[in-house]
PDB file with one MODEL, atoms N, CA, C and O in Angstrom:
MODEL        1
ATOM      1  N   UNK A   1      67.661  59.346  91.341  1.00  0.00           N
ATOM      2  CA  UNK A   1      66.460  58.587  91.601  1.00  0.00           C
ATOM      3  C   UNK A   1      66.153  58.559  93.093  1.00  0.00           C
ATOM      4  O   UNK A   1      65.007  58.464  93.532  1.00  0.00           O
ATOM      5  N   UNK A   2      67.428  58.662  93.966  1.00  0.00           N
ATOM      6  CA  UNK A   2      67.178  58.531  95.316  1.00  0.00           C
ATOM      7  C   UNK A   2      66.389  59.699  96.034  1.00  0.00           C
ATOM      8  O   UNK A   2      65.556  59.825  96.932  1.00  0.00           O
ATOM      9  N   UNK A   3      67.072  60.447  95.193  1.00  0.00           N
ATOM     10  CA  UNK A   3      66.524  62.240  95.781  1.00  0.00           C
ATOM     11  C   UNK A   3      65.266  61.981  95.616  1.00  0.00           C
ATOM     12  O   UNK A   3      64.569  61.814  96.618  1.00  0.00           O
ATOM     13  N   UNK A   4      64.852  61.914  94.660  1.00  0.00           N
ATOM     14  CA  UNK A   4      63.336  62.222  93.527  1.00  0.00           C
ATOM     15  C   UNK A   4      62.439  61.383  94.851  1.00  0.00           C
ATOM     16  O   UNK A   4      61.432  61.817  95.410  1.00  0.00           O
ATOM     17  N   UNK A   5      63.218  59.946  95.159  1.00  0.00           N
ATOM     18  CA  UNK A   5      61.790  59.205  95.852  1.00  0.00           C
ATOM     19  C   UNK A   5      62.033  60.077  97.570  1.00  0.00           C
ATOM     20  O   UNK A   5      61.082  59.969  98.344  1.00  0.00           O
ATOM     21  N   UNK A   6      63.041  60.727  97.963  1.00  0.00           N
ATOM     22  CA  UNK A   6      63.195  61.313  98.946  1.00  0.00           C
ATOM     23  C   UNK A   6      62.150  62.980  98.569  1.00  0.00           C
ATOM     24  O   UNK A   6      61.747  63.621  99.541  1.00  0.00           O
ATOM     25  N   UNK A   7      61.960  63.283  97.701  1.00  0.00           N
ATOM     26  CA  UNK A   7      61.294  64.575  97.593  1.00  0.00           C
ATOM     27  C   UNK A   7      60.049  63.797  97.072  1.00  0.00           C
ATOM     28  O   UNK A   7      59.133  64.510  97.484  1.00  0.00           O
ATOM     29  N   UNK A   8      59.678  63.124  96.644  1.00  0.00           N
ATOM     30  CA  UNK A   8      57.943  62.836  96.306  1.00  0.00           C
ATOM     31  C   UNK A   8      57.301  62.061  98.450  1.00  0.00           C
ATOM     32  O   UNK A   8      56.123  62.058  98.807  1.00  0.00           O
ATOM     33  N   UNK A   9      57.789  61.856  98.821  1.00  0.00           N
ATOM     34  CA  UNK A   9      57.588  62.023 100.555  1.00  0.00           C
ATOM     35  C   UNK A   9      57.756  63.307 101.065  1.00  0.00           C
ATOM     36  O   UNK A   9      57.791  63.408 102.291  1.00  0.00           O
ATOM     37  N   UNK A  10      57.868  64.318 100.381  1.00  0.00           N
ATOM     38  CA  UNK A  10      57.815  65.547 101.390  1.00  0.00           C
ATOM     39  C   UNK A  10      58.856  66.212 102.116  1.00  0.00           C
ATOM     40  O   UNK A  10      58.650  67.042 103.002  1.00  0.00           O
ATOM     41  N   UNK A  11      60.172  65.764 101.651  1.00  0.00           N
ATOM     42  CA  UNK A  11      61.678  65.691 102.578  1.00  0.00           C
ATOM     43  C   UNK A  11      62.558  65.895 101.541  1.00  0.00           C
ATOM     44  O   UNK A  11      62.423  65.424 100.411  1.00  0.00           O
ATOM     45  N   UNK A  12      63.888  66.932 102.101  1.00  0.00           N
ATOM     46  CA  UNK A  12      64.902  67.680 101.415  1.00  0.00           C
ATOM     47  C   UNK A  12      65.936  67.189 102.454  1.00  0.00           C
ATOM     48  O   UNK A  12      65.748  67.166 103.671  1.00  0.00           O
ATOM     49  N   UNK A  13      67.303  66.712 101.660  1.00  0.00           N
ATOM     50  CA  UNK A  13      68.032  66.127 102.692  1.00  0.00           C
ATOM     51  C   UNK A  13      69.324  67.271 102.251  1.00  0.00           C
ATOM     52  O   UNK A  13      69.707  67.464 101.097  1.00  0.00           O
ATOM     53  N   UNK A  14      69.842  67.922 103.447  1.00  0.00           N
ATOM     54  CA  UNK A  14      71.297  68.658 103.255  1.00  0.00           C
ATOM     55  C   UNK A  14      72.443  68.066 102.887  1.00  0.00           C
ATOM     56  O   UNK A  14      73.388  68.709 102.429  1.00  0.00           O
ATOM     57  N   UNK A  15      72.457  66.688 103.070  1.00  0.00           N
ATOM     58  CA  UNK A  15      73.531  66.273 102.474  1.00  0.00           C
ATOM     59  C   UNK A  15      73.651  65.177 101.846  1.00  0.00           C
ATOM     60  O   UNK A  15      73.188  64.118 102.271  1.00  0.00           O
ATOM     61  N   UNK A  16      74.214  65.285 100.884  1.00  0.00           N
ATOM     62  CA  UNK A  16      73.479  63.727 100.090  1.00  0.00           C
ATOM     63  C   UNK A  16      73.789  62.452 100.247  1.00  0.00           C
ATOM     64  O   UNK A  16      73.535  61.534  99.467  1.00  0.00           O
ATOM     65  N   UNK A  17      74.505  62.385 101.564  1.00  0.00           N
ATOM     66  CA  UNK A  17      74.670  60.588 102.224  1.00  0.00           C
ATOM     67  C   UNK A  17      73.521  60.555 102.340  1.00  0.00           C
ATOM     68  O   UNK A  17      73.024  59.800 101.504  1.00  0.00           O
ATOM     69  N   UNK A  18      72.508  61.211 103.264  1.00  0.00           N
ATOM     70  CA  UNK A  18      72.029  60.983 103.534  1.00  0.00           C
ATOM     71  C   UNK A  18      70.861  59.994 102.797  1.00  0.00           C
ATOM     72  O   UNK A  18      70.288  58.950 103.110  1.00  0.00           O
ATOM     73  N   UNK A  19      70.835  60.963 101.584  1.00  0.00           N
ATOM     74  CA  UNK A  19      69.328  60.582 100.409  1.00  0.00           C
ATOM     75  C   UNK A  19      69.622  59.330 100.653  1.00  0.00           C
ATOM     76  O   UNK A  19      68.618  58.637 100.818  1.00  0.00           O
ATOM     77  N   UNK A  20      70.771  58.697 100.750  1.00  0.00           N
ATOM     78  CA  UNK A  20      71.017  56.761 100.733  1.00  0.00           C
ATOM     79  C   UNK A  20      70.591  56.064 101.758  1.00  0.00           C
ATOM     80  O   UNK A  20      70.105  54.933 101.773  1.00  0.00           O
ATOM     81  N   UNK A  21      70.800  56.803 102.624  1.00  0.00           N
ATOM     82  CA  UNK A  21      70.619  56.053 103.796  1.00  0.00           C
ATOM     83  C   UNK A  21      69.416  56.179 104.770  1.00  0.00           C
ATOM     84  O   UNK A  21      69.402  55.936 105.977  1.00  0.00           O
ATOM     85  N   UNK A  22      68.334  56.647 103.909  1.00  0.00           N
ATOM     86  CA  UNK A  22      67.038  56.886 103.834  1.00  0.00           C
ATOM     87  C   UNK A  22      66.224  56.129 103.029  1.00  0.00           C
ATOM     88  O   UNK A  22      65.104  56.507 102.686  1.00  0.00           O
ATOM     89  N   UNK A  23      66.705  55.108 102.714  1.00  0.00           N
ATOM     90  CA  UNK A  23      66.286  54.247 101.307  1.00  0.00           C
ATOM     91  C   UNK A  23      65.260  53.120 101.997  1.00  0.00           C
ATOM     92  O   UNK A  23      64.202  52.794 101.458  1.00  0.00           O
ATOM     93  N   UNK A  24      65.618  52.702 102.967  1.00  0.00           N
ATOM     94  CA  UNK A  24      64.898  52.003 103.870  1.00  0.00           C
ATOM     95  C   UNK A  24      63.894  52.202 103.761  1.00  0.00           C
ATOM     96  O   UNK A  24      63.090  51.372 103.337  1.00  0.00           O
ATOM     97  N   UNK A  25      63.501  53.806 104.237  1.00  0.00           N
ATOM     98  CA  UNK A  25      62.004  54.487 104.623  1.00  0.00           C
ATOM     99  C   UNK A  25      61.637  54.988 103.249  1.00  0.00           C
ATOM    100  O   UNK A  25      60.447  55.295 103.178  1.00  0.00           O
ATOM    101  N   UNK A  26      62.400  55.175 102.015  1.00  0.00           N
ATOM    102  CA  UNK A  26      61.503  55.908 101.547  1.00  0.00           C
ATOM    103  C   UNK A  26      61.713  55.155 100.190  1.00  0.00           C
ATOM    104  O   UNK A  26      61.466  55.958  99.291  1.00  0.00           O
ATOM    105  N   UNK A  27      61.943  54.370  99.863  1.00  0.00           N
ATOM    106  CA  UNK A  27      61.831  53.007  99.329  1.00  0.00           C
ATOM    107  C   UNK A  27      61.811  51.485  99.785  1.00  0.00           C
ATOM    108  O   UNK A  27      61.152  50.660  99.153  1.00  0.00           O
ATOM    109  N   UNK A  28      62.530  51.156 100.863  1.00  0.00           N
ATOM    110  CA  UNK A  28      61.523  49.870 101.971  1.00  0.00           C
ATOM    111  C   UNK A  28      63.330  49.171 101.108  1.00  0.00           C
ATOM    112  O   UNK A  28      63.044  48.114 100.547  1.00  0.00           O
ATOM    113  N   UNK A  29      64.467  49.406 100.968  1.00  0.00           N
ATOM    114  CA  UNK A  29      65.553  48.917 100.554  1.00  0.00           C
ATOM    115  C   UNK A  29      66.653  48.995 101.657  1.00  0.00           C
ATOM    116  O   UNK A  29      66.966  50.075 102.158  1.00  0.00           O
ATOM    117  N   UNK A  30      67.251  47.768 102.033  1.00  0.00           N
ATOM    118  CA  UNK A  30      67.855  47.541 103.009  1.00  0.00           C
ATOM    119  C   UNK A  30      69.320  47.984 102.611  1.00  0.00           C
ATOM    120  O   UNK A  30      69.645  48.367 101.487  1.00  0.00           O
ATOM    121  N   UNK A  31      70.242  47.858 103.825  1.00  0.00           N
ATOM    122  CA  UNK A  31      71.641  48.542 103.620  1.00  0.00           C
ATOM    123  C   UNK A  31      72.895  47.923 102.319  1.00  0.00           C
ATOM    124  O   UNK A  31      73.995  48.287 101.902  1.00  0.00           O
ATOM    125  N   UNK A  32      72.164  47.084 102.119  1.00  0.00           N
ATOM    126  CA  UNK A  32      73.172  46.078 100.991  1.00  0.00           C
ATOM    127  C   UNK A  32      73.022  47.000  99.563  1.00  0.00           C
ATOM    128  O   UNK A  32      73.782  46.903  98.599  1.00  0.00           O
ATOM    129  N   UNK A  33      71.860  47.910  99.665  1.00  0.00           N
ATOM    130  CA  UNK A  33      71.201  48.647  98.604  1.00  0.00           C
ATOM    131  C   UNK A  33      72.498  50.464  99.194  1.00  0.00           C
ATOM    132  O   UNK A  33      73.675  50.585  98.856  1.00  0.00           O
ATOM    133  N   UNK A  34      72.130  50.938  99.592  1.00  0.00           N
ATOM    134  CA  UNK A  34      72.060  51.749 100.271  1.00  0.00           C
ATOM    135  C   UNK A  34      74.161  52.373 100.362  1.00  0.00           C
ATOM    136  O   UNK A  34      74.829  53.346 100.014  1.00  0.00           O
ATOM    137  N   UNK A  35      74.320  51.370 100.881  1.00  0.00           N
ATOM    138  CA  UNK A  35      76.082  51.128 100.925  1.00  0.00           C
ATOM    139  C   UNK A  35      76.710  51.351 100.057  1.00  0.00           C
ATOM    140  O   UNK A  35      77.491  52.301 100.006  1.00  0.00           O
ATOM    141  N   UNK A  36      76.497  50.436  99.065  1.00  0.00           N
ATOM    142  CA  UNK A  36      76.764  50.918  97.480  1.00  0.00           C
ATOM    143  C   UNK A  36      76.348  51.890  96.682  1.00  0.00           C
ATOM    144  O   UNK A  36      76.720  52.030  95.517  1.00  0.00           O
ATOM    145  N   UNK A  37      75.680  52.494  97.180  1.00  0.00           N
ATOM    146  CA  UNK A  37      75.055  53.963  96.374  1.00  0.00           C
ATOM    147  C   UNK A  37      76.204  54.635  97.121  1.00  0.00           C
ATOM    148  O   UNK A  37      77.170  54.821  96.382  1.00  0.00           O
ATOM    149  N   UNK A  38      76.397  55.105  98.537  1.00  0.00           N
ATOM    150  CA  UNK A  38      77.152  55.909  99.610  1.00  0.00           C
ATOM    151  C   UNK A  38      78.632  55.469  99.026  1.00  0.00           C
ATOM    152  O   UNK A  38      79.360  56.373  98.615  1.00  0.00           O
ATOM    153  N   UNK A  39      79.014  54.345  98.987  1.00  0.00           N
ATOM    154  CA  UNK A  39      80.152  54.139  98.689  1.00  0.00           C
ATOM    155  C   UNK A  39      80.824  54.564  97.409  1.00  0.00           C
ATOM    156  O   UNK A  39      81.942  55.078  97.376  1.00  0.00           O
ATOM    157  N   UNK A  40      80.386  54.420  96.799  1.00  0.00           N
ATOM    158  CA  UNK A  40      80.187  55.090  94.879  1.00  0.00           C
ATOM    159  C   UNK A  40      80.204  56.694  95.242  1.00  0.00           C
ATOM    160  O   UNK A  40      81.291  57.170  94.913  1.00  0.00           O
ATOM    161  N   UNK A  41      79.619  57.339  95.629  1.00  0.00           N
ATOM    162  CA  UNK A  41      78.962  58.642  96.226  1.00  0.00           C
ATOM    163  C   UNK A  41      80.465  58.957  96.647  1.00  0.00           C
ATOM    164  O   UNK A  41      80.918  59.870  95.957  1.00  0.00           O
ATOM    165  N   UNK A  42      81.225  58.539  97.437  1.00  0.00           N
ATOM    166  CA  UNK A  42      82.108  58.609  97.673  1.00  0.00           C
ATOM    167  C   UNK A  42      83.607  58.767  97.350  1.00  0.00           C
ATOM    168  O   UNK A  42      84.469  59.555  97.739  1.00  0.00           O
ATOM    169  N   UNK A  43      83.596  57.329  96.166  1.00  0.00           N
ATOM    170  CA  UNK A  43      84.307  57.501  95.283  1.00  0.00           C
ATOM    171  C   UNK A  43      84.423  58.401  94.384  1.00  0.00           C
ATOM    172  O   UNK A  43      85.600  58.602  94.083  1.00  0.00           O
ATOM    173  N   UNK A  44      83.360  59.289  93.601  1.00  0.00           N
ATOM    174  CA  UNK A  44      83.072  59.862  92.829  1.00  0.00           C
ATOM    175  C   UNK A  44      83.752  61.531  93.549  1.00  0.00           C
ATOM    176  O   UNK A  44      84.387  62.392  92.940  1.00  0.00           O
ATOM    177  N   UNK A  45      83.377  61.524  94.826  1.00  0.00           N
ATOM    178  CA  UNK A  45      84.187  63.005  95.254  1.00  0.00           C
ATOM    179  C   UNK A  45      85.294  62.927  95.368  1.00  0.00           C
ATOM    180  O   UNK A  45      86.002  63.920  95.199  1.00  0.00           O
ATOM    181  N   UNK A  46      86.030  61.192  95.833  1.00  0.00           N
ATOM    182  CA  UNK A  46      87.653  61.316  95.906  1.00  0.00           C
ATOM    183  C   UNK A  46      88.096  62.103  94.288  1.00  0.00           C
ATOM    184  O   UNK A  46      88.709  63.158  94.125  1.00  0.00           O
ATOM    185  N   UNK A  47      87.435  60.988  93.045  1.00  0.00           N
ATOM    186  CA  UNK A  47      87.669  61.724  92.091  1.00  0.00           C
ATOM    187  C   UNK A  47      87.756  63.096  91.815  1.00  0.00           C
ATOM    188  O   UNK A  47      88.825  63.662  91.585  1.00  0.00           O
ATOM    189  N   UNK A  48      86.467  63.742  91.834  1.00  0.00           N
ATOM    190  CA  UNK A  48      86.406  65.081  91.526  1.00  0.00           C
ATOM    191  C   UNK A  48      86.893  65.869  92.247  1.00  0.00           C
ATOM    192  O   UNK A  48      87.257  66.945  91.771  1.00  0.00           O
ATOM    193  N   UNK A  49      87.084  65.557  93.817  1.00  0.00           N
ATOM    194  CA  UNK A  49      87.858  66.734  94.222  1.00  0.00           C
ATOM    195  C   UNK A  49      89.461  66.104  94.471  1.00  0.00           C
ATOM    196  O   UNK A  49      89.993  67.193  94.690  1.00  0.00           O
ATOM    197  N   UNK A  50      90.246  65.416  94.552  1.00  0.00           N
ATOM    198  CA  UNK A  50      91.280  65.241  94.881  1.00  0.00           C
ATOM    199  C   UNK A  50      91.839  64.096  93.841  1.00  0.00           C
ATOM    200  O   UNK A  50      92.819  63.418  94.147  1.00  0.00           O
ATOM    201  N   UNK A  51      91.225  63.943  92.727  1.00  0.00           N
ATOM    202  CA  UNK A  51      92.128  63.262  91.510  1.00  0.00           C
ATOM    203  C   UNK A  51      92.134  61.999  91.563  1.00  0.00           C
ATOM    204  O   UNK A  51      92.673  61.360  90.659  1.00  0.00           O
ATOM    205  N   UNK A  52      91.570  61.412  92.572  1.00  0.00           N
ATOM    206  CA  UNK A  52      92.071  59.685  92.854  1.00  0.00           C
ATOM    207  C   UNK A  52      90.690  59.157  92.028  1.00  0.00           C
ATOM    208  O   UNK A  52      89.535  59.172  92.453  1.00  0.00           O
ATOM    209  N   UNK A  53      91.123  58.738  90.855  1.00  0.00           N
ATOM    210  CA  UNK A  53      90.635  58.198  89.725  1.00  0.00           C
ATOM    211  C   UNK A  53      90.875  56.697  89.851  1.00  0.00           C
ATOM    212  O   UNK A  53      91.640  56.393  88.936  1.00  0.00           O
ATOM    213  N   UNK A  54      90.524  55.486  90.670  1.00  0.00           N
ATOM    214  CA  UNK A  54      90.499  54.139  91.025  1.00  0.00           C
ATOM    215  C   UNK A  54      89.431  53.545  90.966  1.00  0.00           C
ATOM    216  O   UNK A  54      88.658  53.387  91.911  1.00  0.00           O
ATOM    217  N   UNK A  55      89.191  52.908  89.126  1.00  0.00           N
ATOM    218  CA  UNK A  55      87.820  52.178  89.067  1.00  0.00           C
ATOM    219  C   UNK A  55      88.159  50.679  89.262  1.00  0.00           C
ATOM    220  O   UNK A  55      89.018  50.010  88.687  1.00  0.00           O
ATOM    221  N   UNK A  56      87.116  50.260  90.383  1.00  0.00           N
ATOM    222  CA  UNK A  56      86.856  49.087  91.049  1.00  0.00           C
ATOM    223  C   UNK A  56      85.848  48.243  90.009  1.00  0.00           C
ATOM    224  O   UNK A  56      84.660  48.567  90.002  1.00  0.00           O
ATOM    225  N   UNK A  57      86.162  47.506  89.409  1.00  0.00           N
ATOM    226  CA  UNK A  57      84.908  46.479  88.443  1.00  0.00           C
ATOM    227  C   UNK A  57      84.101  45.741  89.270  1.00  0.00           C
ATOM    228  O   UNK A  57      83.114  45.239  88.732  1.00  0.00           O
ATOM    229  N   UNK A  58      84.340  45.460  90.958  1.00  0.00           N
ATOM    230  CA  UNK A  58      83.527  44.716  90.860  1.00  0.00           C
ATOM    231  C   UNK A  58      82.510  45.494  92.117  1.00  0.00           C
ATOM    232  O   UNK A  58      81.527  45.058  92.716  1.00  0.00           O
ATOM    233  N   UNK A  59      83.032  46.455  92.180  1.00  0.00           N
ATOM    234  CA  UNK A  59      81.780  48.157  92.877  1.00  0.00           C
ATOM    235  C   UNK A  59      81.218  48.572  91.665  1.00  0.00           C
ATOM    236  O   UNK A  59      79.992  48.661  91.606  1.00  0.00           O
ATOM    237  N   UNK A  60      81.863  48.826  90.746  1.00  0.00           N
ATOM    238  CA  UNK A  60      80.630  49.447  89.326  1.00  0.00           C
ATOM    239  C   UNK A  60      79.998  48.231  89.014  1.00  0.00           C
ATOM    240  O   UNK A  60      78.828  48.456  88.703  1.00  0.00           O
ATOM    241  N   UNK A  61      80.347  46.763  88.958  1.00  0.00           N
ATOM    242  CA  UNK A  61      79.006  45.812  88.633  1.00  0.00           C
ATOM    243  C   UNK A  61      77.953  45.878  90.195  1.00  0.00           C
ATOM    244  O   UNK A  61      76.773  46.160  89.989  1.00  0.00           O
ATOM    245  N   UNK A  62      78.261  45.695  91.287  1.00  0.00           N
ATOM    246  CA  UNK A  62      77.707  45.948  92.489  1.00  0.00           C
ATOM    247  C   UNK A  62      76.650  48.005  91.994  1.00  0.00           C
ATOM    248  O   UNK A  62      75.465  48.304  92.138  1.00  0.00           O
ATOM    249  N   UNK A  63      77.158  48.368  91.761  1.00  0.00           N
ATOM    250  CA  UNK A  63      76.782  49.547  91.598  1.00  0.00           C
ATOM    251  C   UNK A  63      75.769  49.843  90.121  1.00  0.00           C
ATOM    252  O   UNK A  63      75.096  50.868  90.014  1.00  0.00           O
ATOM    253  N   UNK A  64      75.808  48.794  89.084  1.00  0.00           N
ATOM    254  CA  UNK A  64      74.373  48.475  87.980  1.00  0.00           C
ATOM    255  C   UNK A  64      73.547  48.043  89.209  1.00  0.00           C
ATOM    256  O   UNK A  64      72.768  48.784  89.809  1.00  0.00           O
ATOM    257  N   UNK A  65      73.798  46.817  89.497  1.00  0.00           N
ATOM    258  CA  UNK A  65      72.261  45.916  90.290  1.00  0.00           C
ATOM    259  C   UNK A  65      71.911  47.279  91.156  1.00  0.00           C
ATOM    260  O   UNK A  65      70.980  48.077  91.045  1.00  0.00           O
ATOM    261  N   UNK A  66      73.093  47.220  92.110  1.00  0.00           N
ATOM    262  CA  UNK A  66      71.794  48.775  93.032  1.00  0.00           C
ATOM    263  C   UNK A  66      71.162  49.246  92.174  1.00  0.00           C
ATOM    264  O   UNK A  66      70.254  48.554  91.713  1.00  0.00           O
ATOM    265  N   UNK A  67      71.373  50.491  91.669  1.00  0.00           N
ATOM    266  CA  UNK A  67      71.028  51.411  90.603  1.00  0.00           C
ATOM    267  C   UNK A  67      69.265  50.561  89.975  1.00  0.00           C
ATOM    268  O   UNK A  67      68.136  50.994  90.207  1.00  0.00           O
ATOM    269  N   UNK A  68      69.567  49.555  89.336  1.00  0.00           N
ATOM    270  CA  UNK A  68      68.527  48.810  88.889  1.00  0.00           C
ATOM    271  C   UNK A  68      67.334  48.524  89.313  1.00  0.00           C
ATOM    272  O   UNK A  68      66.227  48.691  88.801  1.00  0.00           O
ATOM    273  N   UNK A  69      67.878  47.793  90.925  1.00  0.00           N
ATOM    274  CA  UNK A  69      67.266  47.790  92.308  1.00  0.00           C
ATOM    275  C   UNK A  69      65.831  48.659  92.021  1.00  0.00           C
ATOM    276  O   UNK A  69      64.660  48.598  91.648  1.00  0.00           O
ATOM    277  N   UNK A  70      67.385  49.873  92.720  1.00  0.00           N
ATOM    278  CA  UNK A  70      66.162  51.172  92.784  1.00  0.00           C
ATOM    279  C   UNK A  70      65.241  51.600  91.869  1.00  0.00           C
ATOM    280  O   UNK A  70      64.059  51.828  92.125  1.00  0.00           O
ATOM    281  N   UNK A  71      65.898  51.737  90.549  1.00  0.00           N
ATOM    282  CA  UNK A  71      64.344  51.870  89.279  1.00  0.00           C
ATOM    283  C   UNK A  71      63.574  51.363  89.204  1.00  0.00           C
ATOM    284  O   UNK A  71      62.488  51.894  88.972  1.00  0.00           O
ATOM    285  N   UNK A  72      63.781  49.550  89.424  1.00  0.00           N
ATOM    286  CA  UNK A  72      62.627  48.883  89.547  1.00  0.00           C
ATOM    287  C   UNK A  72      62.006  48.916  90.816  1.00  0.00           C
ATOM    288  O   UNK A  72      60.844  48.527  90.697  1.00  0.00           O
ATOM    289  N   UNK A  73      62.356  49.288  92.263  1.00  0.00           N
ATOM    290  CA  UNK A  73      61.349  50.030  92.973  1.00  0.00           C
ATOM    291  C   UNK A  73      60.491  51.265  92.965  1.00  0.00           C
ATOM    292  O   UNK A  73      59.473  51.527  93.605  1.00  0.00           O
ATOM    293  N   UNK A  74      61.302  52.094  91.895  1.00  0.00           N
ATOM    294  CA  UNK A  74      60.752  53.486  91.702  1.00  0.00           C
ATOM    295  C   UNK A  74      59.588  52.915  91.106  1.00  0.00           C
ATOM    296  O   UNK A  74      58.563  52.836  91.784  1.00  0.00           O
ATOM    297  N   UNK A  75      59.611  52.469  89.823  1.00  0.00           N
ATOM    298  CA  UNK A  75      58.644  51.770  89.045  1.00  0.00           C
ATOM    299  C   UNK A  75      57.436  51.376  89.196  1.00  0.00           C
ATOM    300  O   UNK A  75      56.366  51.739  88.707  1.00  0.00           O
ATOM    301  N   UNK A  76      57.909  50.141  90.353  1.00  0.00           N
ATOM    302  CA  UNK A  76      57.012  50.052  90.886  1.00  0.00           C
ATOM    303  C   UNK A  76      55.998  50.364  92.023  1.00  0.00           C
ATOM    304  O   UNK A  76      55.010  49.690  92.316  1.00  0.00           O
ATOM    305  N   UNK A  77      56.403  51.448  92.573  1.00  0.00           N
ATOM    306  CA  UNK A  77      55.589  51.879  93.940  1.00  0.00           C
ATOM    307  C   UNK A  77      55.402  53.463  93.281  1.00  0.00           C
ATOM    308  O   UNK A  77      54.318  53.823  93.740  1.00  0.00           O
ATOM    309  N   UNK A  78      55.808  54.306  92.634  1.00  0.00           N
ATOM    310  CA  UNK A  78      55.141  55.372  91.298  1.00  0.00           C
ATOM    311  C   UNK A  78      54.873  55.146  90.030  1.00  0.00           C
ATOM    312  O   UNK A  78      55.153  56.179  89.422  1.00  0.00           O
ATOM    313  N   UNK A  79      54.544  54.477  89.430  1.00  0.00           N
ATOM    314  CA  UNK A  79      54.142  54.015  87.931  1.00  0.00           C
ATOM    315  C   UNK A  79      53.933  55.289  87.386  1.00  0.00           C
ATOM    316  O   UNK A  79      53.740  56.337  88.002  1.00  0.00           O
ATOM    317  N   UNK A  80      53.996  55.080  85.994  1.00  0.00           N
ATOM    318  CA  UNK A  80      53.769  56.340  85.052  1.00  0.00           C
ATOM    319  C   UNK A  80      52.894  56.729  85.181  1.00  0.00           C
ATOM    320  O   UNK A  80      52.437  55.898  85.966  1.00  0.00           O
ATOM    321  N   UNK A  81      51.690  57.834  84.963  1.00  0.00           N
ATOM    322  CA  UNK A  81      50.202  57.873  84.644  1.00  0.00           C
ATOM    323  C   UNK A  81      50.448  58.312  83.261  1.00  0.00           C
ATOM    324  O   UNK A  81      49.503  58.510  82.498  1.00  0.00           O
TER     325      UNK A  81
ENDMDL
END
């Protein structure tokens, strides 16, 4: 979702911290948003590349509300046609 609102502005990011930490500008979502996407982002490569499989319950509940956050900004600042 982050990419998508980073490519409907006109912008391709090389690395995908970044798409997060662009959330500011290209959804108007401050770092409390933003952190937890990167941080997750993070976790997810310890996993896949080096095995460290350590789920945190209270980063994956922190990590619904972001997530949510963001749809309901997508939502609302692109609506369906």
């Amino acid at each position: 979702m982050c990419l998508a609102a980073l490519r409907q502005l006109g912008f391709r990011a090389q690395h995908r911290y970044i798409v997060f930490q662009v959330l500011p500008y290209t959804l108007g979502l401050g770092p409390e948003i933003w952190r937890v996407l990167d941080k997750c982002h993070h976790q997810r490569n310890l996993a896949e590349y080096e095995g460290m499989l350590d789920v945190d319950e209270q980063l994956f509940a922190e990590l619904l509300r972001a997530t949510a956050t963001v749809l309901k900004t997508i939502e609302q600042r692109y609506p369906r046609q």
